[in-house]
N, C-alpha and C positions, 0 to 999 in steps of 0.2 A: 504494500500500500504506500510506505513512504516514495519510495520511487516516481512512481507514478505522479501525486501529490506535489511534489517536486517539479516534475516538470512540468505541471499544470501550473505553481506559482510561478517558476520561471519563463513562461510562456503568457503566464496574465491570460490561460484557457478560463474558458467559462466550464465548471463540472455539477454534476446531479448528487445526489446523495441522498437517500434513505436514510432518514436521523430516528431514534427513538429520544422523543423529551423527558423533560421534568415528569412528566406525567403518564409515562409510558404510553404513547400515542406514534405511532410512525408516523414520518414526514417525511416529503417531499420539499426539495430545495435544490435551487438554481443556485451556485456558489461560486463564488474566486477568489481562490487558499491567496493570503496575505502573508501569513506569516505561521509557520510549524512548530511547535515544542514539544517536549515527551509525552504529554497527556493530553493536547489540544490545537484546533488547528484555526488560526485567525482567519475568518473569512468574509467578503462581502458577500451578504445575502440578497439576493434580486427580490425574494419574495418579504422582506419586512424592508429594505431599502435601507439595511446600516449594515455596522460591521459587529460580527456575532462572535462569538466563540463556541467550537464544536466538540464534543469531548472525543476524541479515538474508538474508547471503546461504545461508544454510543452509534458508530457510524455501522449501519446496518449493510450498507453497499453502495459504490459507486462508478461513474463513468462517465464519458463524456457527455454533455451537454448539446444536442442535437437540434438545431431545426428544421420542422417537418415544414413543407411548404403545400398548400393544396393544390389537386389535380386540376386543372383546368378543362373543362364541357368542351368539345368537339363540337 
């Protein structure tokens, strides 16, 4: 995972993530890893519009951040 994470902050990638909260609720988030530590990962969240803190082992899965664009009618 750090890997990865890594070159997503060093790239300024936008990535997904599956978080379990506070409250034990999965989520969904749009992210861009700021900054890494041993237990947490700084990131801008697209979906609250600040910068969050995510715990590691909270992170349930993740991957790029994709846009799907729609099909256009023939």
């Amino acid at each position: 995972m750090e890997r990865y994470l890594i070159e997503a902050m060093e790239g300024q990638a936008k990535i997904m993530i599956f978080y379990l909260d506070g409250k034990n609720r999965i989520t969904q988030r749009i992210i861009r890893v700021i900054k890494l530590t041993d237990h947490y990962l700084l990131a801008y969240c697209y979906y609250r519009k600040q910068i969050r803190a995510f715990k590691f082992d909270h992170i349930l899965s993740y991957g790029p951040a994709k846009r799907y664009q729609a099909k256009k009618a023939i």
